[in-house]
MIPARO-938072 format. One record per residue: y, z, x of N, C-alpha, C in turn. Coordinates in pm, whole numbers, plus 50000, padded with zeros to 5 digits. Layout:
BEGIN
YZXYZXYZX
...
// end
This chain:
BEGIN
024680237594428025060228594320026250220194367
026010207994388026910195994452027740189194312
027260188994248027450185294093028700187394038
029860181193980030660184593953030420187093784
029830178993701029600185793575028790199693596
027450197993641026770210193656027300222393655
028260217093778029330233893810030070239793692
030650229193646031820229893483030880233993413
029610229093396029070233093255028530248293280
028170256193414027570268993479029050279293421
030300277393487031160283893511032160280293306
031470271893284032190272293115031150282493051
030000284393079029160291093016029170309093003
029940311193137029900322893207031430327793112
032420318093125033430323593081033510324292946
032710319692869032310316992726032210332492670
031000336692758030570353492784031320365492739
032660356992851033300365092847034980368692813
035440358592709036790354592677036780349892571
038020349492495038460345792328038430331092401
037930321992295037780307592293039700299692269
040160307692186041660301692180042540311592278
043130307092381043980317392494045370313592449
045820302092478047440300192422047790304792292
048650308692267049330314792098048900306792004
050070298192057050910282891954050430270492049
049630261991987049210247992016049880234291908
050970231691908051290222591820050170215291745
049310205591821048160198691787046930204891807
045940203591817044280211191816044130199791980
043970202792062043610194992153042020192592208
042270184892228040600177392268039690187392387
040590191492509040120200692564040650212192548
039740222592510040010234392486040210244392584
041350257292605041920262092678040520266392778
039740272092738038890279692795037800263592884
038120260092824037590239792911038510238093022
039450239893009040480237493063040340248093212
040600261093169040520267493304038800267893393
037930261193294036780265193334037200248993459
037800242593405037720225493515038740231693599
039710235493626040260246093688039640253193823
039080260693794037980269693852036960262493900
036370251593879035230245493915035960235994041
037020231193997037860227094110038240235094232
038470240394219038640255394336036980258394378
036600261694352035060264094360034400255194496
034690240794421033830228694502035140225194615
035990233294634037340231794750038030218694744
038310214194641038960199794593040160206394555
041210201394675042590205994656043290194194587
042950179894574043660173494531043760168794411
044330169694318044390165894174043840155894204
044520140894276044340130894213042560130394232
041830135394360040500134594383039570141994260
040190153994220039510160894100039110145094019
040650145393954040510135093849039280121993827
039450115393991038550101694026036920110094051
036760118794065035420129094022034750130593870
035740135493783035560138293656034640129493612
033660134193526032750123293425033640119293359
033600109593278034150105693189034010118493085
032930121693033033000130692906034190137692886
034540143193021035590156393055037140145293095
037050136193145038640129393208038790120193059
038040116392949038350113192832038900122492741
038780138392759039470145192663041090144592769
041620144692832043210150892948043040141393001
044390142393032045060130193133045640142793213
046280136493359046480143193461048140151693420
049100144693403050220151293320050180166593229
049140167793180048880173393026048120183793094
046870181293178045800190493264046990200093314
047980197193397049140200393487049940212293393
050570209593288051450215293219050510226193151
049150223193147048520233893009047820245393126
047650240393236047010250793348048070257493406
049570247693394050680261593449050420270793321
051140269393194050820279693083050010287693119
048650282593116047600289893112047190300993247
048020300293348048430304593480047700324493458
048710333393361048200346193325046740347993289
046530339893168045000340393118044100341393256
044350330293341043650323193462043190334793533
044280347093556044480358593624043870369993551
043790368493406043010378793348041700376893355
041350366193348039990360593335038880358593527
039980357893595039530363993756039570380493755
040050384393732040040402993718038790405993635
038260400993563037350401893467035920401493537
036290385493564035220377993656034360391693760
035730395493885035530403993976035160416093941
035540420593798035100435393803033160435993788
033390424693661031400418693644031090421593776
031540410993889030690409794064030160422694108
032000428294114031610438394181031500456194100
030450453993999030320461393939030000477894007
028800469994089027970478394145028060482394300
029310478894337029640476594477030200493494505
030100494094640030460508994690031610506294768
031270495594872032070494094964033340483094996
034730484294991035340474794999036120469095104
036580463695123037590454595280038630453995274
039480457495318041070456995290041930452495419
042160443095385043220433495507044290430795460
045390422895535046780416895501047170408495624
047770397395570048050391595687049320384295668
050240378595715051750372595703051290365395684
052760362595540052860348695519053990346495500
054210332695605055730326095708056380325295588
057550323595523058350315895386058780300895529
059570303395606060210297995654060430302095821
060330299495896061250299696068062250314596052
061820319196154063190330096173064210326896213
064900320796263066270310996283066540310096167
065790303796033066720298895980066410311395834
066090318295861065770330795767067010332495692
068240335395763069420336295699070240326595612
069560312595658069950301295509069370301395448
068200306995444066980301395371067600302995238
066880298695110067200301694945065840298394883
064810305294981063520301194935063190314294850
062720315594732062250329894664063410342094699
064470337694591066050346794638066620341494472
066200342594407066160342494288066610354994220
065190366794198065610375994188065530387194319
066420397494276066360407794447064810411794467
064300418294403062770422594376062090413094454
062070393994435061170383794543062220381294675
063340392594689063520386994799062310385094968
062370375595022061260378095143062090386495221
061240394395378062290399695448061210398095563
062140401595661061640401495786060490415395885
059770410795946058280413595968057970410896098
057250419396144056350421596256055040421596251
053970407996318052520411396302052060412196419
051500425796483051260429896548049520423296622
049180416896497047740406796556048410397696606
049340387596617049920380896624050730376796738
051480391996816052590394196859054030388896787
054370389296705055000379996702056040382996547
057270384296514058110382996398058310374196320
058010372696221057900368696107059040369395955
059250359495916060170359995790059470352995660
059200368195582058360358095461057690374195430
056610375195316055910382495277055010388695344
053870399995321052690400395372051620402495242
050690396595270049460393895147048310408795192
048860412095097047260425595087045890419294966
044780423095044043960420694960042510428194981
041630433894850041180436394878039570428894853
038530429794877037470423294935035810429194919
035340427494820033600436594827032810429594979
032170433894981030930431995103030430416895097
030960415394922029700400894929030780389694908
032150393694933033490383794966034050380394861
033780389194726034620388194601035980397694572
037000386494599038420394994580038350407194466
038540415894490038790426294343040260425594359
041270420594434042480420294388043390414394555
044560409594501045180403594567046900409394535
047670410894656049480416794648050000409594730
051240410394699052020407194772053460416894802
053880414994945055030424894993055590420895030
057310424694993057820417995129057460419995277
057640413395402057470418895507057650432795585
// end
C-alpha cells in the first residue's frame, strides 16, 4: 500500500478497535481532527518512512490537511506523545500475541563526543537522565551517551524499547 490515505484510513480503522475515541482530558474547542485521527496520521507517517513534516504535509489529501495546520498537528502530537505509547504497547501485544520467541539487542547511543562529555548540558536536567560514559565492545570503541535495549518478535515487532545510561 503506496497510498497515503489508504494507509490512514487501514491504521485509523485498526486503532478505532482498539482505543477510547476522546484521549486528551480537556480540549478547549471540539476540534476538527480528532485525537485518535491525529495519532492514526502520526503513525501512518512513520509507517510510509516520511521523516519530514513539511513532506507529510505537501502529501496529505486535502480531506485530512483541511481539518490541521502544521503548528496545531505539532503541539497536539507532543500532548498526545503517552497515549501514542499506550496505544504501540497495545498494538504489539495484539502482533505478538502468539509469538514464542523474542530478540534482544542494545546498541549506543552517542549524546555527544567524549572530549567534550564533561561540558556537555545535554539531558542533565534531572540526576536519574544523567548520560554516562560507555564501552561498545562491537564497536571497539567508548562512548558518552545512553545504551538502547530493545526487545524484538521474530516477525520484527518491538514488544518494548529502554533506555540506560551507558
Amino acid at each position: 500500500m503506496n497510498n497515503l490515505n489508504a494507509n490512514y484510513e487501514r491504521i485509523l480503522e485498526v486503532l478505532r478497535k482498539i482505543s477510547k475515541e476522546q484521549l486528551l482530558a480537556y480540549q478547549r474547542r471540539q476540534p476538527k481532527l480528532s485525537d485518535l485521527e491525529l495519532i492514526s496520521l502520526s503513525l501512518t507517517a512513520e509507517f510510509m518512512g516520511i521523516d519530514s513534516e513539511n513532506d507529510l504535509f505537501r502529501k496529505l489529501p486535502k480531506t485530512i490537511s483541511e481539518k490541521i495546520e502544521r503548528s496545531v498537528y505539532n503541539r497536539r502530537r507532543r500532548k498526545l506523545a503517552d497515549n501514542l505509547n499506550t496505544i504501540r504497547l497495545k498494538l504489539a501485544s495484539l502482533f505478538n500475541e502468539f509469538e514464542d520467541y523474542f530478540v534482544v539487542d542494545s546498541m549506543p547511543l552517542e549524546v555527544c563526543k567524549l572530549s567534550r562529555s564533561s561540558r556537555s548540558k545535554i539531558c542533565k536536567e534531572d540526576t536519574y537522565t544523567f548520560p554516562d560514559k560507555g564501552y561498545c565492545a562491537a564497536q571497539s570503541a567508548n562512548y558518552y551517551g545512553y545504551k538502547l535495549h530493545a526487545v524484538c518478535s521474530i516477525n520484527g515487532v518491538f514488544q518494548s524499547i529502554d533506555l540506560s545510561p551507558a
